[in-house]
N, C-alpha and C positions, 0 to 999 in steps of 0.2 A: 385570366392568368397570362403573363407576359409572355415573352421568350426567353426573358435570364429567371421567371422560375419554372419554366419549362425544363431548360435547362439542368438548371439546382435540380430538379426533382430526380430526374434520367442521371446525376452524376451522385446523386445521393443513393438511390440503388441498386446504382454500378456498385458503388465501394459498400452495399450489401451482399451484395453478391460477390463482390469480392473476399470480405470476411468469410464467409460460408467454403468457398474455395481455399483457404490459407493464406490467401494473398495478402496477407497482413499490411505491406508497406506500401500498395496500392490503394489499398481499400483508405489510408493515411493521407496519400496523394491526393483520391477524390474528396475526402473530407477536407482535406485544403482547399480546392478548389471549390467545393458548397459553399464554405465560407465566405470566399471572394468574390462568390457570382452574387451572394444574398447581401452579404458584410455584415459585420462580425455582432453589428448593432443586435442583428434578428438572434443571434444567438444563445441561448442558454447555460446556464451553469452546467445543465444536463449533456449537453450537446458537448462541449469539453471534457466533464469525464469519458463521455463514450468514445469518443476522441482519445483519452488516452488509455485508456484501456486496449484499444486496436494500437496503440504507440508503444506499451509494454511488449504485448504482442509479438511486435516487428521488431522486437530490443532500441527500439527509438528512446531511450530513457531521458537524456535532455528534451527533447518536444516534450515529453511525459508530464515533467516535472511543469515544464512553461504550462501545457495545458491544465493540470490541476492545479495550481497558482491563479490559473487565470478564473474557474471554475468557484475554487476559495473567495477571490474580489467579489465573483456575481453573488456570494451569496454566504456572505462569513458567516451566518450562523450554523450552517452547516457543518454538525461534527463528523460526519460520514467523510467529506471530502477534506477534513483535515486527517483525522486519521488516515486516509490512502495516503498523503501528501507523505505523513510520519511513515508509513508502512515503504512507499519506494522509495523514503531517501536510506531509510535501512537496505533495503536491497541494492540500492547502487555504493552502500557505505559509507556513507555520509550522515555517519552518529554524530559528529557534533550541532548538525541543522536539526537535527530529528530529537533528540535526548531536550532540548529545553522546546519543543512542541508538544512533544509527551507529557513532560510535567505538567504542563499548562492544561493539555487536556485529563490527565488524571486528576487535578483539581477540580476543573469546572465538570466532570462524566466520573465518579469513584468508581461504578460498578461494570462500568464497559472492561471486560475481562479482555480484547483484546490489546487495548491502552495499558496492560499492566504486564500483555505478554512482551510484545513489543519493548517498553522500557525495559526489561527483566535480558532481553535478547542485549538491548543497549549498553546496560549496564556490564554484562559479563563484556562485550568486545571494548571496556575502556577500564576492565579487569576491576569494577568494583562490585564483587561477589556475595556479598553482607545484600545490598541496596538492589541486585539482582536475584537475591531467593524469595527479598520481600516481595519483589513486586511480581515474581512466581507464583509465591503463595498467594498474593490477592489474586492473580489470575485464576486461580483455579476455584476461588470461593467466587468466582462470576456466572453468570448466567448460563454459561454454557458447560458446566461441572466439570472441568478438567479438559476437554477435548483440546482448549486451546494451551496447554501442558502438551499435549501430545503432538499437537502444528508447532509448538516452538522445537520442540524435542528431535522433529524434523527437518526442521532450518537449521539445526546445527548439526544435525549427522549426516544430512546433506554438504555441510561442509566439512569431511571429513574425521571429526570426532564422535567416538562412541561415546553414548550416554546413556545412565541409566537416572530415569526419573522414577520416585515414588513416594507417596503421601502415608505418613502417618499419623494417626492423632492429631490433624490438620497440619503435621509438619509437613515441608515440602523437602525432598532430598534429592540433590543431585550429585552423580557420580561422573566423572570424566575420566574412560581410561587414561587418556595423555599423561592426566594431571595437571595439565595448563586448560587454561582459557581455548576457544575453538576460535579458530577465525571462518567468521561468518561471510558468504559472498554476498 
């Protein structure tokens, strides 16, 4: 072992021990620096997401985004790191890059119940309400029987609006005191 991966090793978990601490945008800074001391060659898809997941973290949301992109290249078959890709462009609000990823992956994954809550979230913040209960209601005939109804249900009362969800006879129903559409952060 050299000394630049000597190095790497001792800067890699620094920014463990960083994480563990909260130092979320340190723990960011050393994984930069891992990168630079190894380069970028050695690096994994893997190694990216974890990367941005300590990026969300520290609300670093552009790095975020660049590292699951980057993450996405190493390894496009991967639908787990597209969908995050869809999931934080929703969280930083940026429906119109996410809404035609979505599709895309609701085509090539039908039953991945997160991919239907996600458009369903998309759909209501660009107010098409029809094309947002369907993809509700396919969410909750997915694998995880409704719970991700109840995670969307919180992404929007987290933003302010009361709602009530309930299923009947496989219908899905949603209630918004407002009466308008939520705006979702």
């Amino acid at each position: 072992m050299n000394i630049l991966q000597r190095a790497a090793q001792y800067i890699q978990e620094r920014a463990l021990l960083n994480e563990k601490a909260g130092n979320y945008r340190n723990a960011v800074v050393d994984l930069y620096r891992y990168e630079e001391l190894l380069g970028s060659i050695y690096m994994s898809a893997n190694f990216y997401y974890i990367r941005e997941q300590l990026e969300i973290k520290a609300k670093m949301y552009e790095l975020a985004l660049k590292d699951i992109e980057h993450a996405i290249t190493l390894e496009p078959n991967d639908i787990g790191y597209k969908l995050e890709q869809a999931s934080l462009l929703v969280r930083v609000g940026e429906i119109e890059k996410a809404l035609p990823l979505l599709q895309q992956l609701a085509e090539e994954e039908p039953n991945i119940s997160d991919i239907h809550r996600l458009l369903g979230i998309c759909y209501m913040r660009t107010n098409k309400t029809a094309a947002a209960r369907k993809s509700l209601e396919k969410a909750t005939l997915g694998a995880d029987n409704g719970i991700g109804v109840a995670a969307a249900m919180a992404i929007i009362e987290d933003a302010g609006s009361s709602v009530s969800i309930s299923i009947s006879l496989g219908v899905l129903i949603i209630i918004f005191s407002s009466g308008s559409l939520p705006k979702i952060k």
